[in-house]
C-alpha positions in Angstrom: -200.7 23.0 -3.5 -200.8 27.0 -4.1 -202.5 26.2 -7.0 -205.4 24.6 -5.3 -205.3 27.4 -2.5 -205.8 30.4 -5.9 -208.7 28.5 -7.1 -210.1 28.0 -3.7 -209.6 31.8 -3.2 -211.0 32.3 -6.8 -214.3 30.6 -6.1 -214.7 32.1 -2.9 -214.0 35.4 -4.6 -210.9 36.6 -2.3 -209.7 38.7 -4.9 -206.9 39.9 -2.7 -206.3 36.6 -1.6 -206.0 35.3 -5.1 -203.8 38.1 -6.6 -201.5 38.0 -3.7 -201.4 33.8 -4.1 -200.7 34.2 -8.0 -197.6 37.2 -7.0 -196.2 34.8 -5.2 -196.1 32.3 -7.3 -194.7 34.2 -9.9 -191.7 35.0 -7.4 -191.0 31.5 -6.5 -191.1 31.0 -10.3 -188.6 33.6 -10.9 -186.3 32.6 -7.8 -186.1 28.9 -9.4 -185.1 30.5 -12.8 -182.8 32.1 -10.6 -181.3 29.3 -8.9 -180.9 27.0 -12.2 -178.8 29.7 -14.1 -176.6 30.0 -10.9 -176.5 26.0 -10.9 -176.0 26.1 -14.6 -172.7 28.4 -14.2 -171.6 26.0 -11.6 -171.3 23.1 -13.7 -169.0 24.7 -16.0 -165.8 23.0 -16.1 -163.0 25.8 -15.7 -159.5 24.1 -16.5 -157.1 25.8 -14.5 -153.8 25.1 -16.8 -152.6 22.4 -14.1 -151.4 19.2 -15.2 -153.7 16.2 -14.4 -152.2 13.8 -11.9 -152.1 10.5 -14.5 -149.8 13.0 -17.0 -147.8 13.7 -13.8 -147.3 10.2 -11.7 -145.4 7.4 -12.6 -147.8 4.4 -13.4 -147.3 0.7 -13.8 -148.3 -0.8 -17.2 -148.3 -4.3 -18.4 -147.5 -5.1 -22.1 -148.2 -8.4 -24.3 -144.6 -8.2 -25.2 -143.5 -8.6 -20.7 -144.9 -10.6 -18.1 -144.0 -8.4 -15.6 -144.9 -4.9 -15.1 -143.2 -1.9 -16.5 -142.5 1.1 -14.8 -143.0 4.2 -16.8 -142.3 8.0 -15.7 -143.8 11.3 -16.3 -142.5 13.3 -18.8 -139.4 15.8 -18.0 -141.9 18.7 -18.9 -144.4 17.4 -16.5 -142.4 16.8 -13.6 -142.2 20.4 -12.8 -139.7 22.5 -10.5 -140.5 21.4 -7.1 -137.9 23.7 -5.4 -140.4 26.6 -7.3 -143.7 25.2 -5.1 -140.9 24.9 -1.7 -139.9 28.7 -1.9 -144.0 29.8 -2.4 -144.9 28.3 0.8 
């Protein structure tokens, strides 16, 4: 649409109107060059060192060798010291 507005200003000969169409252009340009690096740094992942919940919960898992489920547990390490996370609060 701005595009069309620069040539009609070009072939009426609004030079003003022309140069101040194609500056801001060029801004708008700029700004969405602006916005996808900002959008780009968003998607980075940023792994905070916490443990994801499926290492952490107890699940229920069925084997070939059992027809009924089996219960299995987080690891000791995983568990973590909830008395720690009580005293922060």
């Amino acid at each position: 649409m701005i595009n069309a507005r620069i040539i009609e200003a070009e072939e009426q000969q609004w030079r003003g109107e022309a140069e101040g169409l194609k500056v801001s252009l060029d801004a708008a340009r700029l700004k969405f060059a602006q916005m996808d690096g900002i959008a780009a740094r968003h998607r980075t992942v940023v792994q905070l060192g916490a443990s994801r919940f499926a290492d952490t919960a107890g699940r229920t898992v069925t084997t070939a060798d059992h027809a009924t489920p089996v219960l299995t547990t987080p690891p000791p390490s995983a568990a973590g010291d909830h008395d720690a996370c009580r005293r922060h609060r």
